[in-house]
LOBA-947917 format. One record per residue: residue number from 1; residue in one letter; x, y, z of N, C-alpha, C, O, CB in turn. Coordinates in nm, 2 decimals, padded with zeros to 4 digits. Glycine has a CB too. Example, Ala and Ser with C-alpha at 12.3 -4.5 7.8 and 13.67 -1.06 7.14 Angstrom:
// LOBA-947917
- k; r; nu; nv; nw; cau; cav; caw; cu; cv; cw; ou; ov; ow; cbu; cbv; cbw
- 1; A; 01.32; -00.57; 00.78; 01.23; -00.45; 00.78; 01.32; -00.33; 00.78; 01.42; -00.33; 00.85; 01.13; -00.45; 00.90;
- 2; S; 01.28; -00.22; 00.71; 01.37; -00.11; 00.71; 01.29; 00.00; 00.79; 01.34; 00.11; 00.80; 01.41; -00.06; 00.57;
***
This chain:
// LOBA-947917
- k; r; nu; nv; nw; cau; cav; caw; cu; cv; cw; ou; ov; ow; cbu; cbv; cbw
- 1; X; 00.08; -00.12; 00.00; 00.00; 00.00; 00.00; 00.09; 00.13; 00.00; 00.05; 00.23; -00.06; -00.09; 00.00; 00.12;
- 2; X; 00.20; 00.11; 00.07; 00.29; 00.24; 00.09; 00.32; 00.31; -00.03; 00.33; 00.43; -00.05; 00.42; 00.21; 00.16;
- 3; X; 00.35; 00.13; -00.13; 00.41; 00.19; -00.26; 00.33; 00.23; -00.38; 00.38; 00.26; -00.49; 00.49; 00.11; -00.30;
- 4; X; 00.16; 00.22; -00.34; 00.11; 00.29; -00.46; 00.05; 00.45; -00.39; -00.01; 00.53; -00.45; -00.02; 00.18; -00.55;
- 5; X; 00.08; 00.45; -00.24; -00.02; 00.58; -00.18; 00.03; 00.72; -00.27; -00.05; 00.80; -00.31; 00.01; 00.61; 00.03;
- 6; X; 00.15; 00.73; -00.29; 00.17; 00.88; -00.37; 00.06; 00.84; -00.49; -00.02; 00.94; -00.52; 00.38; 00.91; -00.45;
- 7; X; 00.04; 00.75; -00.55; -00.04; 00.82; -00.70; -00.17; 00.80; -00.70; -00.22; 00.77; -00.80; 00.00; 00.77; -00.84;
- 8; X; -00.26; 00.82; -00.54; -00.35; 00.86; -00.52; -00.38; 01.01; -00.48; -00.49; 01.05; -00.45; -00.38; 00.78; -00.45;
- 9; X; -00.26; 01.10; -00.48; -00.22; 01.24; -00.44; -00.23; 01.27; -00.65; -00.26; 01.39; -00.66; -00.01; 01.24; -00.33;
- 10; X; -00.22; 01.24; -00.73; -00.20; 01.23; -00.86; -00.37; 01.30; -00.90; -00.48; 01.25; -00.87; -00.16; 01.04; -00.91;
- 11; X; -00.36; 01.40; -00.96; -00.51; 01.51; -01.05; -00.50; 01.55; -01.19; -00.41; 01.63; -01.22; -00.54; 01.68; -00.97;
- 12; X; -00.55; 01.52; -01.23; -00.52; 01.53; -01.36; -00.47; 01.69; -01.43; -00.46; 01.72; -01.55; -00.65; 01.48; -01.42;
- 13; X; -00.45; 01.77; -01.33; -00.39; 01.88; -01.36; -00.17; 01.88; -01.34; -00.07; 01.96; -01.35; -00.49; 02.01; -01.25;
- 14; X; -00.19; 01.76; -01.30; -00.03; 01.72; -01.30; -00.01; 01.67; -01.38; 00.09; 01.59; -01.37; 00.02; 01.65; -01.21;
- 15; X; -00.11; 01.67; -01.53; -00.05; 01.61; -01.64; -00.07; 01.73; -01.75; -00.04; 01.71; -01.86; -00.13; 01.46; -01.67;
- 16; X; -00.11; 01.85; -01.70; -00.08; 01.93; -01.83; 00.04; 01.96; -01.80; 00.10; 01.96; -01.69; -00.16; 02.05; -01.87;
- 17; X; 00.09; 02.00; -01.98; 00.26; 02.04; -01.96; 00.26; 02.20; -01.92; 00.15; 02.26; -01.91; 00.37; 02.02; -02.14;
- 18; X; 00.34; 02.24; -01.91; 00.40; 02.34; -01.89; 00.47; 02.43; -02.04; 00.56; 02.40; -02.10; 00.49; 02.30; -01.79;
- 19; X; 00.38; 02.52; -02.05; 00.49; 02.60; -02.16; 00.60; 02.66; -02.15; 00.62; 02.68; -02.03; 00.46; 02.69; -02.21;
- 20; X; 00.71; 02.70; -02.22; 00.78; 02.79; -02.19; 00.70; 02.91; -02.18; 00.60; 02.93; -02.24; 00.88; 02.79; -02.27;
- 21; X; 00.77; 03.03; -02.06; 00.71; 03.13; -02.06; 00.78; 03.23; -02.21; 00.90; 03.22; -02.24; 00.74; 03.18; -01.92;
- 22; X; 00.70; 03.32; -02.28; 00.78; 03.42; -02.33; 00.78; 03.55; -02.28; 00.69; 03.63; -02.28; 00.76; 03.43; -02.45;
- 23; X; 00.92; 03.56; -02.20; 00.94; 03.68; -02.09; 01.08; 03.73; -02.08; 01.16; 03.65; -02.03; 00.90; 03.62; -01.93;
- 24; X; 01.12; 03.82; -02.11; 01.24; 03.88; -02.07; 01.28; 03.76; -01.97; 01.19; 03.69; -01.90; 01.22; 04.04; -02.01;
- 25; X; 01.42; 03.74; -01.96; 01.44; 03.66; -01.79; 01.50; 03.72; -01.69; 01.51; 03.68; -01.58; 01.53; 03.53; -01.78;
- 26; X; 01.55; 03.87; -01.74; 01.57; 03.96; -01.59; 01.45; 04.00; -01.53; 01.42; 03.98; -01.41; 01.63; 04.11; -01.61;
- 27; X; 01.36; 04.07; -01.64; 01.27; 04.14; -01.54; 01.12; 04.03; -01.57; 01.01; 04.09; -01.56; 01.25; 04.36; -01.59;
- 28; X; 01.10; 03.90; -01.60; 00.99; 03.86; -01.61; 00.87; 03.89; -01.69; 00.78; 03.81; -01.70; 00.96; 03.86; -01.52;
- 29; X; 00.89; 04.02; -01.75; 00.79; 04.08; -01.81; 00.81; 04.00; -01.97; 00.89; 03.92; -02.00; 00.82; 04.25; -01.81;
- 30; X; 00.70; 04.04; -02.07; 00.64; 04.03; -02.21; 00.70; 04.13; -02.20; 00.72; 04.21; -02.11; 00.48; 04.01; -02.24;
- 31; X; 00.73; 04.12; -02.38; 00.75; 04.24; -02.46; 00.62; 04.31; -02.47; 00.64; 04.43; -02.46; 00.79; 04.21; -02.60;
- 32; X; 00.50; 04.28; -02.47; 00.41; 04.35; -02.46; 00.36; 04.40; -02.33; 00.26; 04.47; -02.34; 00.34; 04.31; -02.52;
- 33; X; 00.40; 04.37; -02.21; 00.42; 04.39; -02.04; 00.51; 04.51; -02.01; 00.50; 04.58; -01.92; 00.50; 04.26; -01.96;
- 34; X; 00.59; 04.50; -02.11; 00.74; 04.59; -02.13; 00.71; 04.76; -02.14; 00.73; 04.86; -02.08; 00.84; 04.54; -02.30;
- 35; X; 00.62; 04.71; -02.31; 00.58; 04.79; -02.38; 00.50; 04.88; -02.31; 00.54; 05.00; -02.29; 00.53; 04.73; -02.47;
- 36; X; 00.36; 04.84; -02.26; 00.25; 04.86; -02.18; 00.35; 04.97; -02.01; 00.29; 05.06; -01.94; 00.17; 04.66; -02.14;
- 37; X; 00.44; 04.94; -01.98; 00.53; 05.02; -01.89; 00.60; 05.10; -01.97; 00.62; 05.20; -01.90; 00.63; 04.93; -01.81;
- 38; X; 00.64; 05.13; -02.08; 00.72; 05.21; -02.11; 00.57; 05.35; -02.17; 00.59; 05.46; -02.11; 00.84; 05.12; -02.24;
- 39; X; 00.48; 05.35; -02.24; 00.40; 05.38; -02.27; 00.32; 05.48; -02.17; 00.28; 05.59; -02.19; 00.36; 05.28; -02.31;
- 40; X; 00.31; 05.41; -02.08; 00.26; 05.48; -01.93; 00.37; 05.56; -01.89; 00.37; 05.68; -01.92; 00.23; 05.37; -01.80;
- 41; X; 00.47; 05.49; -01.82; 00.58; 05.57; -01.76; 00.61; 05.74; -01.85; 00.60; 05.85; -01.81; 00.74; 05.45; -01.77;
- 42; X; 00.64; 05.69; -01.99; 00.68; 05.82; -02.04; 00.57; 05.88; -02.16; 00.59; 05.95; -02.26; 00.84; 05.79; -02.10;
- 43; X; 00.42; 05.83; -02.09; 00.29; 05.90; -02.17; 00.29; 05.91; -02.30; 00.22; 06.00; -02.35; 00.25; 06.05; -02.13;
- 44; X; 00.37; 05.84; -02.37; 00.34; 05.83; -02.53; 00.18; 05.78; -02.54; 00.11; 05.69; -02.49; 00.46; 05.71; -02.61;
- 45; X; 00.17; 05.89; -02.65; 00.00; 05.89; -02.66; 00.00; 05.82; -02.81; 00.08; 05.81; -02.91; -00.09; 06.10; -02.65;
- 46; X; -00.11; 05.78; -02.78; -00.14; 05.64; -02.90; -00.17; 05.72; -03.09; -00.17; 05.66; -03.19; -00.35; 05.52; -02.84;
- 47; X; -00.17; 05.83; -03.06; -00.18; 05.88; -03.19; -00.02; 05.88; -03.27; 00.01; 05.86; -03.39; -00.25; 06.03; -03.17;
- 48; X; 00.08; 05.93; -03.14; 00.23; 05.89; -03.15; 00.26; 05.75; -03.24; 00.33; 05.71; -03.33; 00.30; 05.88; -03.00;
- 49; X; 00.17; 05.69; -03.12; 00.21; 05.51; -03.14; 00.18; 05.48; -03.31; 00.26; 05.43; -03.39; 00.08; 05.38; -03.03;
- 50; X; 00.07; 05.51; -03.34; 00.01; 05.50; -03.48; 00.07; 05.55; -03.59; 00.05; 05.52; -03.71; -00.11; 05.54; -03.49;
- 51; X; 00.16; 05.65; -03.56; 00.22; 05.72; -03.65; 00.35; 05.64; -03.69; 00.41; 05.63; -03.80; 00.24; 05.86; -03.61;
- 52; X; 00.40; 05.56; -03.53; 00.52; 05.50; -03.52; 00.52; 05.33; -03.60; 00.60; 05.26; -03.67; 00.54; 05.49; -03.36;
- 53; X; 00.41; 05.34; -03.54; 00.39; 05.23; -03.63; 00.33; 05.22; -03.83; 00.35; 05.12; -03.91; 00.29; 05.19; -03.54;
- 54; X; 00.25; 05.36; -03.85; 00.29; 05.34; -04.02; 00.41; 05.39; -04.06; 00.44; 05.35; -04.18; 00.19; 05.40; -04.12;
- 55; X; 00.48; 05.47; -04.01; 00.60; 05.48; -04.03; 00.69; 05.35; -04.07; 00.76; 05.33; -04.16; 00.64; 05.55; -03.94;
- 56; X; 00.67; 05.31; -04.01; 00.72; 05.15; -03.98; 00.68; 05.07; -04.06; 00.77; 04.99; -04.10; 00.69; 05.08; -03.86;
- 57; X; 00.59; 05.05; -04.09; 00.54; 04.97; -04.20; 00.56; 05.04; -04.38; 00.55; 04.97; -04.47; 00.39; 04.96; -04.16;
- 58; X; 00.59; 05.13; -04.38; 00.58; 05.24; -04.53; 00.77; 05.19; -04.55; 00.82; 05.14; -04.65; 00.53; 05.51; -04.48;
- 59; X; 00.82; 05.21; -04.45; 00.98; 05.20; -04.41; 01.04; 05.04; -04.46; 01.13; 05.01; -04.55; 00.99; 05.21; -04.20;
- 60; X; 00.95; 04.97; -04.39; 00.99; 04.84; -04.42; 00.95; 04.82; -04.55; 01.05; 04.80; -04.63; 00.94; 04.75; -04.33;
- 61; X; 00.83; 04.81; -04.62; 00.77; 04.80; -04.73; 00.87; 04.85; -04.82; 00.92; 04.76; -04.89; 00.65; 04.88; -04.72;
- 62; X; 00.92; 04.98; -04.84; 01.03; 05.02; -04.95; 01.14; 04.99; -04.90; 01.21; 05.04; -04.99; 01.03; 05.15; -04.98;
- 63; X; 01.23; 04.92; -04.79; 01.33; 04.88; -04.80; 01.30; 04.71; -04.87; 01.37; 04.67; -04.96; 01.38; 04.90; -04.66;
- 64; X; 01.20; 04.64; -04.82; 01.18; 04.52; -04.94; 01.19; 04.54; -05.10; 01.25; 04.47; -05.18; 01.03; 04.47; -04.94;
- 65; X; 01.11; 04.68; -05.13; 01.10; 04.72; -05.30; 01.25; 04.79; -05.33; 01.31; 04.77; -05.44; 00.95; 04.86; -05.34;
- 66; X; 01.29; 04.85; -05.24; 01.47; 04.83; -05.28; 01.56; 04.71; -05.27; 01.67; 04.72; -05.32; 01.55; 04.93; -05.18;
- 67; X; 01.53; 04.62; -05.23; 01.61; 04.48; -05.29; 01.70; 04.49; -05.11; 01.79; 04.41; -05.09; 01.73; 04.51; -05.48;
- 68; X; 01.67; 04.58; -05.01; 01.77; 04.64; -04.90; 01.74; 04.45; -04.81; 01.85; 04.41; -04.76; 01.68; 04.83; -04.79;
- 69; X; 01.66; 04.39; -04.80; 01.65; 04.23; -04.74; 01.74; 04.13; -04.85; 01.82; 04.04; -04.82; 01.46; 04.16; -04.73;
- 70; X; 01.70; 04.17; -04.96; 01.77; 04.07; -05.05; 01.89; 03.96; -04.98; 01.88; 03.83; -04.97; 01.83; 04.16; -05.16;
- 71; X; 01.96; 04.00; -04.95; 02.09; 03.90; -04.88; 02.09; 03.91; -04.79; 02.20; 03.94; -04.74; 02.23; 03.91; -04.90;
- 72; X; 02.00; 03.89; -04.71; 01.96; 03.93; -04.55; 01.85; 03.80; -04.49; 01.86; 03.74; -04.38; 01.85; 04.12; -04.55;
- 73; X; 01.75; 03.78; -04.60; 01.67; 03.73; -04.54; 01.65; 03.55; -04.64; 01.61; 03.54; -04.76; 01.54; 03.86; -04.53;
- 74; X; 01.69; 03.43; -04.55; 01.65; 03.32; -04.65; 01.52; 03.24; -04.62; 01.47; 03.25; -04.51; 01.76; 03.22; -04.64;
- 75; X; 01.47; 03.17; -04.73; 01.33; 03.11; -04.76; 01.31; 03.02; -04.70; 01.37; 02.91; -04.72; 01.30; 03.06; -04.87;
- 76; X; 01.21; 03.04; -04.59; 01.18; 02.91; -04.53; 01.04; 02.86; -04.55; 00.95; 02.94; -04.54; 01.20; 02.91; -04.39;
- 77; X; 01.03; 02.75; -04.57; 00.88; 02.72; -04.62; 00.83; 02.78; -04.69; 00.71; 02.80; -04.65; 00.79; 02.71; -04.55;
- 78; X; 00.85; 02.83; -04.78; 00.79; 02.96; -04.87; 00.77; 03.05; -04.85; 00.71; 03.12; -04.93; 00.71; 02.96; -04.91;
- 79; X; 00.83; 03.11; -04.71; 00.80; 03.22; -04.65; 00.95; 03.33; -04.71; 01.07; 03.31; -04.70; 00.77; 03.19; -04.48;
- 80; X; 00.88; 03.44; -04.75; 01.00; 03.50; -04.84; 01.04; 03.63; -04.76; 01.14; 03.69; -04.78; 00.96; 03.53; -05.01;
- 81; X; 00.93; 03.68; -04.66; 00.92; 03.79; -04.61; 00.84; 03.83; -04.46; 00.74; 03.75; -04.42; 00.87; 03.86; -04.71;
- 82; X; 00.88; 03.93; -04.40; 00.84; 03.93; -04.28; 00.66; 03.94; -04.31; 00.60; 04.03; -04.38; 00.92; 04.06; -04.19;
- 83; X; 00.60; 03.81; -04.24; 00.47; 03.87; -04.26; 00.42; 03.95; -04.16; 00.30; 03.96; -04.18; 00.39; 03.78; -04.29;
- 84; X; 00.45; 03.99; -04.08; 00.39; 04.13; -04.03; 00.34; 04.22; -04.07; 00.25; 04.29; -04.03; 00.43; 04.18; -03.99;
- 85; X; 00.42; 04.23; -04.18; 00.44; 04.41; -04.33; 00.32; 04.42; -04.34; 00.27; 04.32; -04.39; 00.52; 04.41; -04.53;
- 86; X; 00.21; 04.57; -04.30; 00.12; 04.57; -04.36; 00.14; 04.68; -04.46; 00.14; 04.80; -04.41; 00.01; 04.57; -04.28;
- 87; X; 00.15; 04.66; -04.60; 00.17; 04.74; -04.73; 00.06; 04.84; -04.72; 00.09; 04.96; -04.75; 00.15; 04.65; -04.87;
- 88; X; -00.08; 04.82; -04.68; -00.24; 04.85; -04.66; -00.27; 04.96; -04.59; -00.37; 05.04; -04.61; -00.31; 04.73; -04.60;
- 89; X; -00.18; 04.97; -04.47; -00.23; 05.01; -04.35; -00.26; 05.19; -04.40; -00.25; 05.24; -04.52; -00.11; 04.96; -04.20;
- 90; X; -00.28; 05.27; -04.26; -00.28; 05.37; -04.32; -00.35; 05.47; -04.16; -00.46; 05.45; -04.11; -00.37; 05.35; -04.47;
- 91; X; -00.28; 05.56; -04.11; -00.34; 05.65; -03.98; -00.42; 05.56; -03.94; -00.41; 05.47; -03.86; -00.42; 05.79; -04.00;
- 92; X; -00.55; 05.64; -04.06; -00.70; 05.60; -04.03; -00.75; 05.47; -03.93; -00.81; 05.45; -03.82; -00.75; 05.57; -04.17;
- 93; X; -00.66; 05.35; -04.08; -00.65; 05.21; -03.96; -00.64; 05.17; -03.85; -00.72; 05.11; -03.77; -00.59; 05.14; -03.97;
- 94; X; -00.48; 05.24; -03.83; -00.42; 05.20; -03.69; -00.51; 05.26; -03.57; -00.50; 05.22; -03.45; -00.27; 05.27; -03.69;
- 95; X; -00.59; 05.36; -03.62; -00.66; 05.45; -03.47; -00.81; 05.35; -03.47; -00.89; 05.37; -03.37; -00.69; 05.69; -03.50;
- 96; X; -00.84; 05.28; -03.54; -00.95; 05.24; -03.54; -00.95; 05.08; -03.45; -01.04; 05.01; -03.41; -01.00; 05.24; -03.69;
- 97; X; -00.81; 05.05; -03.45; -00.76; 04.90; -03.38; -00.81; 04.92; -03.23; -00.81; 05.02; -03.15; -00.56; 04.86; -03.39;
- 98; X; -00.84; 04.80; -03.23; -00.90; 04.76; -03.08; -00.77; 04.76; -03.00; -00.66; 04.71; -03.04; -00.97; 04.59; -03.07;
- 99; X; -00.79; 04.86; -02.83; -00.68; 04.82; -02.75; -00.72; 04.63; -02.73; -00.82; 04.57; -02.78; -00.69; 04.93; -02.57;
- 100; X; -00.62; 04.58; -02.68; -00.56; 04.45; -02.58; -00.62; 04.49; -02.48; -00.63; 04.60; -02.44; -00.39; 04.42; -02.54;
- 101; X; -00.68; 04.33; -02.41; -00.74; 04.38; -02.25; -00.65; 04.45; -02.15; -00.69; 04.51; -02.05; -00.80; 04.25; -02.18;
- 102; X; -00.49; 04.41; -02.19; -00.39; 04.44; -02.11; -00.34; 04.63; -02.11; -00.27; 04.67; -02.02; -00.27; 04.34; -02.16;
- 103; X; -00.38; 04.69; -02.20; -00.41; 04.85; -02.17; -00.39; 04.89; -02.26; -00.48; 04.86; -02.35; -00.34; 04.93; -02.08;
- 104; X; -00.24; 05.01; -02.31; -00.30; 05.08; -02.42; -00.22; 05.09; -02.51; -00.18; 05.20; -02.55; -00.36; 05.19; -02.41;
- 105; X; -00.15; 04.96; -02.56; -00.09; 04.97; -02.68; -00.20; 04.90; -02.80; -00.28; 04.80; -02.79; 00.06; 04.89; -02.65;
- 106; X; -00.18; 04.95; -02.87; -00.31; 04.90; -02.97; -00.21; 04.78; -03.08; -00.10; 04.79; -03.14; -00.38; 05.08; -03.09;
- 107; X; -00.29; 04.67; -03.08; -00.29; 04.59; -03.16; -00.20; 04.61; -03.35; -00.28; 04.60; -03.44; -00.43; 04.57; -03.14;
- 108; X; -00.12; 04.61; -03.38; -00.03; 04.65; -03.49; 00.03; 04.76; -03.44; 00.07; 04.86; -03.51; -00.09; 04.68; -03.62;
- 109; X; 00.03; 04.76; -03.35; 00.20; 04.89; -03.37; 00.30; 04.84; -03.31; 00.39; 04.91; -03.26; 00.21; 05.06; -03.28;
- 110; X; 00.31; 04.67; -03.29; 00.38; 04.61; -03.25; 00.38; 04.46; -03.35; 00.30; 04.47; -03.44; 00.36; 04.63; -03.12;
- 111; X; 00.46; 04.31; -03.32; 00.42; 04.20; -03.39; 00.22; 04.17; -03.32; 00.16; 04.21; -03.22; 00.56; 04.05; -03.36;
- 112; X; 00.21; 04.11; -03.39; 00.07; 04.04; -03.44; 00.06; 03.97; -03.28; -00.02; 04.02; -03.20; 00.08; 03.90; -03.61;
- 113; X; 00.11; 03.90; -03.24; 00.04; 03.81; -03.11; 00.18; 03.87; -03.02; 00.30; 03.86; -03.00; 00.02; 03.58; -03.14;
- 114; X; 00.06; 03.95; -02.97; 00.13; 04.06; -02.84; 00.19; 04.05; -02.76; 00.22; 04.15; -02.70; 00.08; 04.12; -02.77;
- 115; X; 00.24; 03.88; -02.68; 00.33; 03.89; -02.60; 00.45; 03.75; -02.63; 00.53; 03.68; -02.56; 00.25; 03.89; -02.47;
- 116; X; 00.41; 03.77; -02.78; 00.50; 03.66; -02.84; 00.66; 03.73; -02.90; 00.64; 03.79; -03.00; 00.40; 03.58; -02.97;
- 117; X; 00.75; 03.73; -02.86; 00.90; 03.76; -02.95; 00.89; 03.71; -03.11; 00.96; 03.62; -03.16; 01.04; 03.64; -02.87;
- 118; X; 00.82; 03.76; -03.17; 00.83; 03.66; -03.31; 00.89; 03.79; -03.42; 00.90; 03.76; -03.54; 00.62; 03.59; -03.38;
- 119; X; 00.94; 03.90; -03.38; 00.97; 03.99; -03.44; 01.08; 04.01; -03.55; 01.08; 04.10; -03.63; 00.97; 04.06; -03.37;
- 120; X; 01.14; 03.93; -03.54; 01.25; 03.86; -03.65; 01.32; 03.76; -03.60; 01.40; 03.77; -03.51; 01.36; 03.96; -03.70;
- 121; X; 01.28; 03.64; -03.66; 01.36; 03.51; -03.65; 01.46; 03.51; -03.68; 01.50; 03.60; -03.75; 01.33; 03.41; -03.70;
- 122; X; 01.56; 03.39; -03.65; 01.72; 03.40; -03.67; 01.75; 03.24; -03.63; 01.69; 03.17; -03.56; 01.81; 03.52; -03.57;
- 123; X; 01.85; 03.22; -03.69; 01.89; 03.08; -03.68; 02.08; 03.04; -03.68; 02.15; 03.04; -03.78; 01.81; 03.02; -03.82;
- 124; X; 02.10; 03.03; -03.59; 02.27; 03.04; -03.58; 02.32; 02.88; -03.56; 02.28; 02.81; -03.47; 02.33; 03.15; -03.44;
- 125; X; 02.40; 02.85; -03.62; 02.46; 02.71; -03.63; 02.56; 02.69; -03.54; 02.62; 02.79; -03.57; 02.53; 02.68; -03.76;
- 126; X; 02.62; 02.65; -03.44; 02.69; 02.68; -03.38; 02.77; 02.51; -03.35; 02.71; 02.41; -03.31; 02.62; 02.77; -03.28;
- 127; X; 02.93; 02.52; -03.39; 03.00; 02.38; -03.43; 03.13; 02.39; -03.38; 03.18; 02.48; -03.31; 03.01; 02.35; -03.59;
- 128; X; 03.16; 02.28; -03.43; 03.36; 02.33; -03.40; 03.39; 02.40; -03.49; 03.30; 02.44; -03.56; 03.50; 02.21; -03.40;
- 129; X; 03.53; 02.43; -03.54; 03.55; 02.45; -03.64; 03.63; 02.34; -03.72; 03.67; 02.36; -03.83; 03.60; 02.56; -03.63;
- 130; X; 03.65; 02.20; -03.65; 03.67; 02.12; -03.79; 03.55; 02.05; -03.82; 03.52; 01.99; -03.93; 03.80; 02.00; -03.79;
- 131; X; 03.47; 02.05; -03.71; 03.32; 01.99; -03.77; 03.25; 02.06; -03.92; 03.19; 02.00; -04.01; 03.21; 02.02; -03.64;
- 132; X; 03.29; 02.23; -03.88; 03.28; 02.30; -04.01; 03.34; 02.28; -04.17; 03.30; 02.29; -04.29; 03.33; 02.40; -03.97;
- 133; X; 03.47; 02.25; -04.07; 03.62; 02.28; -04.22; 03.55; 02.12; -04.31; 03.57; 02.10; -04.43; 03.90; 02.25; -04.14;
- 134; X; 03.50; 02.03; -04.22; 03.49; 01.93; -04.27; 03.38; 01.91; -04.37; 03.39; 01.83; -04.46; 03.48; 01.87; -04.17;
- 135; X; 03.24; 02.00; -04.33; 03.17; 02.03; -04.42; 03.17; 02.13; -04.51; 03.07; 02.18; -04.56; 03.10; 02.03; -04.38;
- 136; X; 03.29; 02.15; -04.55; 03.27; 02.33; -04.64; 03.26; 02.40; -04.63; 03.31; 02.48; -04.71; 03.22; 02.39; -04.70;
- 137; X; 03.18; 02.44; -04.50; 03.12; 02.55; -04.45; 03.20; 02.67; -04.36; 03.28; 02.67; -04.27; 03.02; 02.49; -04.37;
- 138; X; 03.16; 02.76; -04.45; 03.22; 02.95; -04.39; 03.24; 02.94; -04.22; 03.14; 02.91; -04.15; 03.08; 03.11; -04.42;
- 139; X; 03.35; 02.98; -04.17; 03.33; 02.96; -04.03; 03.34; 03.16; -04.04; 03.43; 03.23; -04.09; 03.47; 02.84; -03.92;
- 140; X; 03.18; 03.20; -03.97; 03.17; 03.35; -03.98; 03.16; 03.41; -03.86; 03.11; 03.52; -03.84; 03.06; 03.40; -04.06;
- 141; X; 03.22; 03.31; -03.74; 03.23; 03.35; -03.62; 03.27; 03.27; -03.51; 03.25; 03.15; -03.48; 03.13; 03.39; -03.59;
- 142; X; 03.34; 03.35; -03.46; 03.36; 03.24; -03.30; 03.32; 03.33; -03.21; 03.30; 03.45; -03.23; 03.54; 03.18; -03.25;
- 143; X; 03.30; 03.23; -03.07; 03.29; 03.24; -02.96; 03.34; 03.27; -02.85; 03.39; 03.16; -02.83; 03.26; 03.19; -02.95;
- 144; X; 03.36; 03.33; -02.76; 03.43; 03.40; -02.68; 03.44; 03.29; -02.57; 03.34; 03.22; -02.56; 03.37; 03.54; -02.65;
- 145; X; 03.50; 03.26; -02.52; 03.51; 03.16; -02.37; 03.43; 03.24; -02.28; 03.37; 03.18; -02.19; 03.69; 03.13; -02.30;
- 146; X; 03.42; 03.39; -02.28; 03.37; 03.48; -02.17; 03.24; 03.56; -02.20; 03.25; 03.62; -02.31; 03.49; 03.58; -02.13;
- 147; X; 03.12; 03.57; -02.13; 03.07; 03.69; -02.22; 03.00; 03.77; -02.14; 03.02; 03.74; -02.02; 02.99; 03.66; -02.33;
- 148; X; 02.93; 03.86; -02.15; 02.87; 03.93; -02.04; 02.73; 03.97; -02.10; 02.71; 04.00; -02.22; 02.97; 04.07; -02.00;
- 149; X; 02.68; 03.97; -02.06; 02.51; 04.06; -02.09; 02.46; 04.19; -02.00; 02.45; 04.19; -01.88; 02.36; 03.93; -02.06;
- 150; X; 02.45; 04.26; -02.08; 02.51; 04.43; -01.98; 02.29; 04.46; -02.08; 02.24; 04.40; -02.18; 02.77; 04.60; -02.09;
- 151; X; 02.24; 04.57; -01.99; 02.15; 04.62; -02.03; 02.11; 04.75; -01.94; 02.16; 04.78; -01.84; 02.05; 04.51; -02.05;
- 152; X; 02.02; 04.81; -01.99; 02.02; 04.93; -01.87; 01.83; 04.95; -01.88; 01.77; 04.94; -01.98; 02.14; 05.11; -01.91;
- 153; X; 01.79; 04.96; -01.77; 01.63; 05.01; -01.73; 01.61; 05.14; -01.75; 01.62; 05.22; -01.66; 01.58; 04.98; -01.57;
- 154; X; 01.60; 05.17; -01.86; 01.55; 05.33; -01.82; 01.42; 05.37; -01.77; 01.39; 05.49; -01.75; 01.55; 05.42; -01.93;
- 155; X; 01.30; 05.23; -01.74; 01.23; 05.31; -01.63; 01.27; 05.36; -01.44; 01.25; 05.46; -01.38; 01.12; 05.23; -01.62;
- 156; X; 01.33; 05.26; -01.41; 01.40; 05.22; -01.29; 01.57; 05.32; -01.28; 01.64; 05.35; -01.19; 01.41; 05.04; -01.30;
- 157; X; 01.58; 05.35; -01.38; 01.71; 05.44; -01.41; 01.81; 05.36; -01.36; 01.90; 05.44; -01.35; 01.73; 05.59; -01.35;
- 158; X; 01.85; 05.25; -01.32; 01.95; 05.19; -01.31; 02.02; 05.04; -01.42; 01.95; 04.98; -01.49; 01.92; 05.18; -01.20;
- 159; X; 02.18; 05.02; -01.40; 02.24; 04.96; -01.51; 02.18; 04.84; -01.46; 02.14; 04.86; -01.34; 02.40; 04.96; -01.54;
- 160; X; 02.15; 04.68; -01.52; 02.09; 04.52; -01.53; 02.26; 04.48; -01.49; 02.29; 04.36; -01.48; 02.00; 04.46; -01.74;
***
């Protein structure tokens, strides 16, 4: 009896998984948690935000039609380009977007699912270098034995 009493303590909520969180890991927060503090703290008013945001989109848009991604960005699944880009958008739009229940950054003036990092993917190989030399492959970087991660809070005004 001793040795089956723990998995009568067993609920079926000890069998969902666990996600990773997506959170800064100094300060715990979402980029959109982040955002939502920076916004407040230093009263950027959402008509700013909207401007910041088609700017941003008009910006990106003609750096694609200048060829400026061309050797920047490779095809994955058929995906050739950031889909975020809205080519479409326009003031009008952006002020008409629904806030997030979480306050007052409005939905597109940031990536698409608001507390997800999906803002530019990247993919880094990381080998020996005869594992490399062995395959052909460009060695376009090494690694430091040491490194540091330095950042600074400018709400809190102090260095991370």
């Amino acid at each position: 009896m001793e040795r089956i009493k723990p998995w009568f303590g067993l609920r079926p909520k000890h069998f969902v998984p666990t996600l990773p969180g997506v959170v800064e890991p100094r300060t715990g927060l979402s980029m959109g948690q982040s955002c939502e503090q920076m916004v407040t703290v230093w009263q950027i008013a959402r008509q700013a935000q909207d401007q910041l945001a088609f700017e941003s989109h008009l910006h990106a848009a003609a750096a694609y039609d200048a060829g400026f991604y061309k050797d920047l960005i490779v095809e994955y699944q058929g995906l050739k380009m950031d889909n975020n880009l809205r080519r479409d958008t326009s003031i009008e739009k952006l002020a008409k977007l629904k806030l997030p229940s979480i306050g007052a950054v409005r939905y597109n003036t940031h990536c698409r699912q608001f507390d997800a990092h999906d803002d530019g993917a990247a993919a880094v190989l990381l080998a020996t270098e005869e594992w490399a030399r062995d395959r052909k492959l460009p060695i376009l970087a090494r690694t430091s034995p040491t490194a540091k991660v330095a950042a600074v809070d400018f709400v809190d005004k102090k260095d991370c």
